[in-house]
C-alpha positions in Angstrom: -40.9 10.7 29.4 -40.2 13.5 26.9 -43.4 14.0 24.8 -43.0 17.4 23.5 -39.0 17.4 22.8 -36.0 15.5 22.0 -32.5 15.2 23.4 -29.4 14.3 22.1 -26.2 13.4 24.4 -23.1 13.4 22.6 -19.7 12.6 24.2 -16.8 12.8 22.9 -13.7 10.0 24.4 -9.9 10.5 23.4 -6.7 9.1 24.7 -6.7 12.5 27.2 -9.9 13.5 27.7 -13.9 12.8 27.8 -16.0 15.9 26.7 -20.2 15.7 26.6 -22.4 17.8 25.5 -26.8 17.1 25.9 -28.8 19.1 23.5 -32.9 19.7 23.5 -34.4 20.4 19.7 -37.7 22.1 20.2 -39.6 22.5 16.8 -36.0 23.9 14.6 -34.1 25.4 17.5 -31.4 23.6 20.0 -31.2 24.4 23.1 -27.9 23.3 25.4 -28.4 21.7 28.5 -25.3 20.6 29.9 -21.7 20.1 28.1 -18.6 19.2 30.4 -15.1 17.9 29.8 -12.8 15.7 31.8 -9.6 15.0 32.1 -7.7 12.2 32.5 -4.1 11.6 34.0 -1.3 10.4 31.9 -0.8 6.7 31.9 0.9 4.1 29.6 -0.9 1.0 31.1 -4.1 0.6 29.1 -6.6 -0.7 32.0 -5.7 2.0 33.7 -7.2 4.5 31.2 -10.0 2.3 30.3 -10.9 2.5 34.4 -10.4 6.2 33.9 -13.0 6.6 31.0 -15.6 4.1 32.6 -15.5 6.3 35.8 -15.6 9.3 33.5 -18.5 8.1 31.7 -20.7 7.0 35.0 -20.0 10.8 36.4 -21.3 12.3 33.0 -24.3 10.2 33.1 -25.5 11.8 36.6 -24.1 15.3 35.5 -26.0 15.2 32.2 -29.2 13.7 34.0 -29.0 10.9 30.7 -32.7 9.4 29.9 -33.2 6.4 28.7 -34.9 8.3 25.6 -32.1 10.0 24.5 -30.6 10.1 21.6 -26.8 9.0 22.6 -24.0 9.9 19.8 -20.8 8.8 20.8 -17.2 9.5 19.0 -14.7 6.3 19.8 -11.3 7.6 19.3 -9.4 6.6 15.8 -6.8 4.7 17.8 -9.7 2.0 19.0 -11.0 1.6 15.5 -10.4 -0.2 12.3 -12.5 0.6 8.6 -12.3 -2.6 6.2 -13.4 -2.5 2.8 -14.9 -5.8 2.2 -17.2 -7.7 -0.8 -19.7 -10.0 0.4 -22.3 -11.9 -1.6 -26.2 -10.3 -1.1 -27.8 -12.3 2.5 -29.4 -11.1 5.3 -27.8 -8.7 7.9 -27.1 -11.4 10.3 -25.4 -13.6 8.0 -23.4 -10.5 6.6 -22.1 -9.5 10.1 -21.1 -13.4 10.5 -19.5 -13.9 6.9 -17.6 -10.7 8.0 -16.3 -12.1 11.5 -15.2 -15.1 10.1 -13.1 -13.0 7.2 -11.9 -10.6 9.4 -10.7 -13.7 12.0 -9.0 -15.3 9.5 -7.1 -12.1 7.9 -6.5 -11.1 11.1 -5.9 -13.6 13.6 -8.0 -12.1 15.8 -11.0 -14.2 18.0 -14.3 -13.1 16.7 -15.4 -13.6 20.3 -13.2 -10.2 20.9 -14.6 -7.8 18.3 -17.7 -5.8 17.7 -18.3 -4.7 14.1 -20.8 -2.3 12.5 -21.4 -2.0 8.8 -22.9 0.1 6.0 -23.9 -1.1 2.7 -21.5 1.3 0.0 -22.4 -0.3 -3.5 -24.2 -3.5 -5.2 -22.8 -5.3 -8.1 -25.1 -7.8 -9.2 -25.3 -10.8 -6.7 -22.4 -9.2 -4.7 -22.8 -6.4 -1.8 -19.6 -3.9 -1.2 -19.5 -2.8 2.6 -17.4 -0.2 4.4 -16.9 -2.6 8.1 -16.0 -0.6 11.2 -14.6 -2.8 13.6 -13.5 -2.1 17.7 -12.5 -4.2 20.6 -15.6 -5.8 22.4 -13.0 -3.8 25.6 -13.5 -0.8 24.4 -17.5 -0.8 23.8 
């Protein structure tokens, strides 16, 4: 249980490689624990790597000694994402994410059983909300 500080795991994943690094902030100062980097081998079949990465990613959370209380900051790589500008009218945050699935399925044909998205509110207009939509492969999470 960490009373008196705070620490922040951040990992890094790209196509070649899966850095971390776990930071402790104690009053204004950090202080780094642990910070690694991985490797992976080359490969063109995309299970493969994904089996590489998860393997990565078990080894980094022994190595780093990862608490449940962390704070955990992870970068996907650009490749695995997609940013969608979309205008939605003003509902709750469940029916947003919804409304947004269904859109997204029908612009692009893809099963809204298959995606994870995230959003962040950019302007109002009136009885309309504008949202910046990040979207990734339920795989990839």
């Amino acid at each position: 249980m960490q009373v008196f500080y705070r620490d922040s795991l951040g990992i890094e994943i790209t196509s070649f490689y899966v850095s971390h690094v776990k930071l402790r902030k104690k009053g204004k100062k950090l202080k780094i624990l642990n910070s690694g980097i991985k490797f992976a081998k080359y490969t063109t079949d995309e299970g493969e790597r994904h089996e590489q990465i998860l393997q990565f990613l078990k080894e980094i959370k022994k190595e780093a000694k990862y608490d449940i209380e962390d704070i955990l900051v992870v970068n996907f790589p650009m490749d695995e994402l997609l940013f969608w500008r979309m205008t939605l009218p003003k509902m709750n945050e469940e029916q947003m994410k919804n409304a947004a699935k269904i859109q997204i399925n029908k612009e692009l044909n893809v099963p809204i059983e298959d995606i994870i998205l995230d959003f962040v509110d950019i302007g109002v207009s009136g009885v309309m909300k504008d949202l910046g939509i990040f979207i990734t492969k339920v795989q990839t999470v």
